[in-house]
C-alpha positions in Angstrom: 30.9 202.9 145.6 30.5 202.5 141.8 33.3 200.2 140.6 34.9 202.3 137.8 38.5 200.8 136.7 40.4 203.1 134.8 43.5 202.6 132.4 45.7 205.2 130.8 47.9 204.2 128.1 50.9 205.8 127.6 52.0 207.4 124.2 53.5 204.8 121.9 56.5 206.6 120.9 59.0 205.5 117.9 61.6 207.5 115.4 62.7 205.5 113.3 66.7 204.7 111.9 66.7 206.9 108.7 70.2 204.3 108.2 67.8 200.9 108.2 64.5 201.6 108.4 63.8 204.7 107.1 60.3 203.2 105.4 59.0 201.5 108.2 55.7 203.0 109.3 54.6 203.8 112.9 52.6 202.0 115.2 48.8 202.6 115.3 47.1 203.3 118.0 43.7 202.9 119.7 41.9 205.9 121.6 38.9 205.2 123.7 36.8 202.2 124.8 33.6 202.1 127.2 32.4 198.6 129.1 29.4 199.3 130.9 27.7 195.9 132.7 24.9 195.4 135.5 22.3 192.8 135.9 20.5 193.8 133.0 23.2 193.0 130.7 26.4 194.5 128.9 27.7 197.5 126.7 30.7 197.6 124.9 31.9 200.8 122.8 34.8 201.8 121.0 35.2 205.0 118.7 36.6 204.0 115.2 39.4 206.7 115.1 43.3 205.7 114.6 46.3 207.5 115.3 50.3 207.7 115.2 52.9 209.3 116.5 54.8 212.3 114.2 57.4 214.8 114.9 54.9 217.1 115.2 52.5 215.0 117.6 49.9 212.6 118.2 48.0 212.5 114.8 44.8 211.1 113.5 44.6 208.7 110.3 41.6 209.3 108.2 41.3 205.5 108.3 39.1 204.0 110.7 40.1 200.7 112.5 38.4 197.9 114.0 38.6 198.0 117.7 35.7 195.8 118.8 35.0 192.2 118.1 32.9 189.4 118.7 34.5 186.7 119.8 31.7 184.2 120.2 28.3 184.4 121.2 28.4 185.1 124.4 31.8 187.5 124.7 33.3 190.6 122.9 36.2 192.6 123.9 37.9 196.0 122.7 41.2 196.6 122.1 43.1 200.5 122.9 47.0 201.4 122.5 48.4 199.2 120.3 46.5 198.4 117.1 49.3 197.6 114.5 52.7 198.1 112.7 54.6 196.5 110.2 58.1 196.4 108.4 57.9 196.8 104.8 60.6 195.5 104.1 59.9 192.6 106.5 56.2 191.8 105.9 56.9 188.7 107.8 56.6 190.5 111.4 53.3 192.8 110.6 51.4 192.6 113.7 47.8 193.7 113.8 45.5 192.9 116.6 42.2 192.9 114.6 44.2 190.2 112.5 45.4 188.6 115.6 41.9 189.0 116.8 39.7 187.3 113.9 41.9 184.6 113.9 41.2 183.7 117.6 37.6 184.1 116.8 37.9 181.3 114.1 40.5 178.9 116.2 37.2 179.6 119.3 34.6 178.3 116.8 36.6 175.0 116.2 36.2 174.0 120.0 33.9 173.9 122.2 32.4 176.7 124.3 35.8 177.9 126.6 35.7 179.6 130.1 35.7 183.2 130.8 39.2 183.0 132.2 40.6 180.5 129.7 39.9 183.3 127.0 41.4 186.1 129.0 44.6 184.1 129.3 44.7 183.0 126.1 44.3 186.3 124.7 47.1 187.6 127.1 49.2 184.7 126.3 48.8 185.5 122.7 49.3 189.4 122.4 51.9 189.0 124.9 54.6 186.7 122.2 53.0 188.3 118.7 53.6 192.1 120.3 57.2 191.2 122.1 58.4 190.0 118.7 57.7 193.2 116.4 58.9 195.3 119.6 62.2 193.8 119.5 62.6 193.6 115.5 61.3 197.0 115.8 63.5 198.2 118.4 66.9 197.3 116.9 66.7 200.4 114.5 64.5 202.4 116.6 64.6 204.9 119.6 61.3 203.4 120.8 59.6 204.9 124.2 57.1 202.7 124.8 54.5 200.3 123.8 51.2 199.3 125.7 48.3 197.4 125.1 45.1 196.9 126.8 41.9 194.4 126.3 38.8 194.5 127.8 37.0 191.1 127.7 33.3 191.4 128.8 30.6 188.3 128.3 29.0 185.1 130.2 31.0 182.7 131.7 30.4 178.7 131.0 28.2 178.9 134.2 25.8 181.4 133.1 27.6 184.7 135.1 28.6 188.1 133.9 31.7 188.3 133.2 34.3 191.1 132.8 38.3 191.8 132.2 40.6 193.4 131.2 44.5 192.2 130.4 46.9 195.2 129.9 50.7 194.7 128.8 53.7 197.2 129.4 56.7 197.0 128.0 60.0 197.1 129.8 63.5 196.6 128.9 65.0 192.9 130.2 68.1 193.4 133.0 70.7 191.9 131.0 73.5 193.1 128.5 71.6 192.5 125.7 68.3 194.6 126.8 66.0 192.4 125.4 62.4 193.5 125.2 59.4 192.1 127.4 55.8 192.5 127.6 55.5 192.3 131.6 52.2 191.0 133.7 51.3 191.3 137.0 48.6 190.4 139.0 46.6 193.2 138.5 47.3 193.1 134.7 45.1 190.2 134.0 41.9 190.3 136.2 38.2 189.3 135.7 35.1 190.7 138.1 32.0 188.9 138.3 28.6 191.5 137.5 26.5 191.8 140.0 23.2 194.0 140.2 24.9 197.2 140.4 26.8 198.7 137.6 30.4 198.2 136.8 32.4 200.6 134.4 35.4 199.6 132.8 37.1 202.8 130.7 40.2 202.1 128.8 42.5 204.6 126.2 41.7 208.0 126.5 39.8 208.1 130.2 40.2 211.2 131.5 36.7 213.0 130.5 35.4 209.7 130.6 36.3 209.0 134.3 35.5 212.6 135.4 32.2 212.2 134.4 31.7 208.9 135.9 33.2 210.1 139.1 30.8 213.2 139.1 27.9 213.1 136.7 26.4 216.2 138.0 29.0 218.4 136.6 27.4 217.1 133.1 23.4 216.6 134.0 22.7 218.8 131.1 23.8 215.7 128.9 20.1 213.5 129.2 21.8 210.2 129.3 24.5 211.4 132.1 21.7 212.5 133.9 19.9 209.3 133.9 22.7 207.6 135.0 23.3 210.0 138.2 19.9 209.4 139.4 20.0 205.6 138.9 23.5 205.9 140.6 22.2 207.7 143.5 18.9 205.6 144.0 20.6 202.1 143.8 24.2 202.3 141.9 23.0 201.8 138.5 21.3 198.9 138.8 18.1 200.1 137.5 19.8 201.3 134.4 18.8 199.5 131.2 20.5 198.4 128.7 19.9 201.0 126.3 20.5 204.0 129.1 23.7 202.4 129.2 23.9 202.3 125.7 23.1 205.8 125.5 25.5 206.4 128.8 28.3 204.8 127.1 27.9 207.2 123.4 27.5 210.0 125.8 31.0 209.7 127.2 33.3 208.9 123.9 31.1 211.9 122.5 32.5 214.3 125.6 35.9 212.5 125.3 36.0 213.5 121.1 35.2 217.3 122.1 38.2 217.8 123.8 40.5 215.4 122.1 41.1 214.9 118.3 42.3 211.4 118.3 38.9 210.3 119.5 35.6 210.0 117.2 34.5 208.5 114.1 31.6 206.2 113.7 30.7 204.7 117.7 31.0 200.6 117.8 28.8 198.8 120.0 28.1 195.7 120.9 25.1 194.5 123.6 24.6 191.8 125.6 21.7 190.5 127.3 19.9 187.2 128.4 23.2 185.2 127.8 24.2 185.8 124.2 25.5 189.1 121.9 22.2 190.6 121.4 23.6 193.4 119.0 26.4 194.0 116.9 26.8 197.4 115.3 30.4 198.7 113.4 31.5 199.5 109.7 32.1 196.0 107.6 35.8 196.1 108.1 37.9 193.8 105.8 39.9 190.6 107.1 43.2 191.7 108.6 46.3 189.2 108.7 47.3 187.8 111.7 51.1 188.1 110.4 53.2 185.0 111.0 54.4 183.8 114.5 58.0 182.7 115.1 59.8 181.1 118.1 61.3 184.0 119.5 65.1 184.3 121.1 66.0 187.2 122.9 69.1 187.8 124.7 70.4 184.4 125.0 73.7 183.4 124.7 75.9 180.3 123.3 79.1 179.0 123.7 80.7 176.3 122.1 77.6 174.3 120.5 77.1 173.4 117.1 74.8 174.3 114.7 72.1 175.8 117.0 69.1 176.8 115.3 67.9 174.6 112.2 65.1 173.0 110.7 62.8 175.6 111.7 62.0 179.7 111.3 63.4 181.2 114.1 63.6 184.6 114.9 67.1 185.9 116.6 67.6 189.0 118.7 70.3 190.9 120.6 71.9 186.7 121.0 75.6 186.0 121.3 77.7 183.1 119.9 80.7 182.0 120.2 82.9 179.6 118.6 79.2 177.8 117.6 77.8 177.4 114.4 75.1 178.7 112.6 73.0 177.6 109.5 70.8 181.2 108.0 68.6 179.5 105.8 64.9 179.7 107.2 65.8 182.0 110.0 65.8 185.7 111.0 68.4 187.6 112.8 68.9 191.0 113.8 71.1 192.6 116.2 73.5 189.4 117.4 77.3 189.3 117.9 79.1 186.4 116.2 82.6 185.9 117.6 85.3 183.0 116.0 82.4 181.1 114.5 81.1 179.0 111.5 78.3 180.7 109.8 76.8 178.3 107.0 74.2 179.4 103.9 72.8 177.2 101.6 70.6 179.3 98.8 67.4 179.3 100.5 65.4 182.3 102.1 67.4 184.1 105.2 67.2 187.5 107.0 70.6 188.5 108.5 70.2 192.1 108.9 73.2 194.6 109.0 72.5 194.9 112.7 74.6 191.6 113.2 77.9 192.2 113.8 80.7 189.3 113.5 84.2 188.5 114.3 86.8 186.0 113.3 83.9 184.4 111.9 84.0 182.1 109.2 81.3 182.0 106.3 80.7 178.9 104.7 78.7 178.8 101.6 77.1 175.6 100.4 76.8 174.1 96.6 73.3 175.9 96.2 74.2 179.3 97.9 74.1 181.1 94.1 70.0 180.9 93.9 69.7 183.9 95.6 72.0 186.3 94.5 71.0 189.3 96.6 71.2 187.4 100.0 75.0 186.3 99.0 75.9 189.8 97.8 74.8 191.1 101.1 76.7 188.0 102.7 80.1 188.8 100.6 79.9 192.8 100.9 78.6 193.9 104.5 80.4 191.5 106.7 84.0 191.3 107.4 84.4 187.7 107.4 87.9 186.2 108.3 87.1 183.3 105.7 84.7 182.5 103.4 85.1 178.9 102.1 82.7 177.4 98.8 81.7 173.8 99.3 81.3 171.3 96.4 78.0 169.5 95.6 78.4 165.5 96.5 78.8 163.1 93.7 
């Protein structure tokens, strides 16, 4: 039976607050990807075509994207659903997974050669904290459906075997009263399959076509390279299928896919393996993309009764509760906590505390320096409701 593992991503949905973040643009996505593998080596393919979610539908960007990468020399992956969003007017959370992407590639070359496995958790490990975090900063002002991500990771293992996985992350809503945001993981998630002799299909984004045709290529024997594959399928499972039949297999079934769906085409990327090492490379030059900052993130926690609880650090607050605590802003982010009968300190330097916060019986306290940044203070002094608000003197 030809092993043929098939995601579909769910539409990445999000409106918007036209109150807060009427500017904030929506989340690109990824369409199709294609990992073929057998004992003669490895194809990877990914379309170049983005898209995002409008009132009126799913639409296409006339931007392409990057959705395939070499990670080293021996593995690539491809990336489908989520491919980026940012906040204007918080550049500090942009998340873009080619960004997020290159970077790992350049953190890889300082080390030696990693496992298979030790990649494929990293990654997860990796998309998992960067995507949670915009999802929750996102979701404070936004009605947003849902977010998924998948990876496929295909290469050689430290040991010489072909190697492939896939890591996919769905977002769900944490049980507790401040519904925190999670990227969850189960076992079937994060999986890798050792290549044997016959062929292995991995399809990820848009599948449907894709799959059809996998499942029964002689519904499509008119397309030469589908026809190829169904008679190296039905003489020994694909495993006399070279590298460029699956090359050509692989073209073949994003080409089928763009017919009948218009967030799927642009120029093909492709990457082959063979003998142990990337043997070709071929996409667009694509410019560097940033990997956006990374901050400890607190979701849905809650604090009673402690002094000043985050400080010396850039931390990044959500949907939190405190009580009779105290809080220093400067360096840190916050969005969406409740404050009750506590001491909220600011000193001048750079702070996000978003209109989404809501205090009471709070006391602000505003340090000797506070006046260097005018618009944070205004903010402070006219959008909160503070029982107090006390100045204190520079020391002699």
């Amino acid at each position: 039976m030809l092993k043929t593992f098939v995601f579909v991503l769910l539409p990445l949905a999000m409106s918007c607050s036209e109150r807060t973040f009427s500017q904030e643009l929506p989340i690109i996505r990824g369409t199709i990807n294609v990992v073929l593998a057998n004992g003669s080596g490895i194809v990877a393919l990914t379309d170049s075509r983005q898209s995002v979610r409008t009132r009126s539908g799913i639409q296409p960007l006339p931007q392409p994207g990057q959705k395939l990468f070499q990670l080293d020399e021996v593995t690539v992956c491809t990336i489908a659903g989520f491919g980026g969003a940012n906040l204007p007017t918080f550049p500090e959370f942009t998340s873009n997974s080619a960004g997020i992407l290159q970077d790992f590639r350049r953190e890889l070359s300082r080390h030696p050669r990693q496992s298979f496995r030790a990649k494929l958790l990293a990654l997860s490990f990796i998309f998992q904290s960067r995507l949670e975090t915009i999802a929750n900063v996102r979701d404070i002002a936004s009605d947003l459906a849902d977010y998924k991500f998948e990876l496929l990771l295909a290469g050689y293992d430290s040991d010489g075997a072909t190697k492939v996985g896939w890591v996919v992350l769905t977002l769900r809503t944490e049980d507790s009263p401040t519904g925190g945001l999670l990227f969850s993981t189960n076992e079937e998630d994060i999986r890798e399959l050792t290549v044997g002799r016959e062929l292995v299909c991995l399809l990820g984004g848009q599948t449907m076509i894709a799959s059809q045709i996998m499942a029964a290529p002689h519904r499509f024997a008119q397309d030469p390279a589908v026809h190829d594959f169904a008679t190296a399928y039905a003489a020994n499972h694909g495993s006399s299928l070279t590298v460029e039949q699956m090359k050509r297999l692989a073209i073949a079934l994003a080409r089928h896919t763009a017919m009948s769906n218009p967030t799927v085409g642009g120029d093909d990327q492709i990457a082959t393996l063979e003998n142990h090492r990337v043997a070709s490379f071929q996409q667009a030059q694509f410019p560097e993309q940033p990997a956006g900052k990374h901050f400890p993130l607190v979701v849905g926690s809650s604090f009673s009764r402690v002094g000043q609880v985050f400080g010396g650090s850039s931390f990044l607050i959500i949907k939190s509760s405190f009580e009779n605590s105290g809080q220093t802003l400067d360096g840190n982010f916050f969005f969406g906590n409740y404050f009750v009968n506590s001491q909220i300190t600011y000193d001048g330097g750079f702070a996000s505390f978003e209109s989404t916060n809501q205090v009471r019986d709070c006391t602000l306290v505003l340090g000797p320096r506070a006046n260097q940044s005018p618009a944070i203070l205004r903010h402070l002094m006219d959008d909160f409701g503070w029982k107090e608000v006390v100045r204190t003197q520079p020391q002699p």
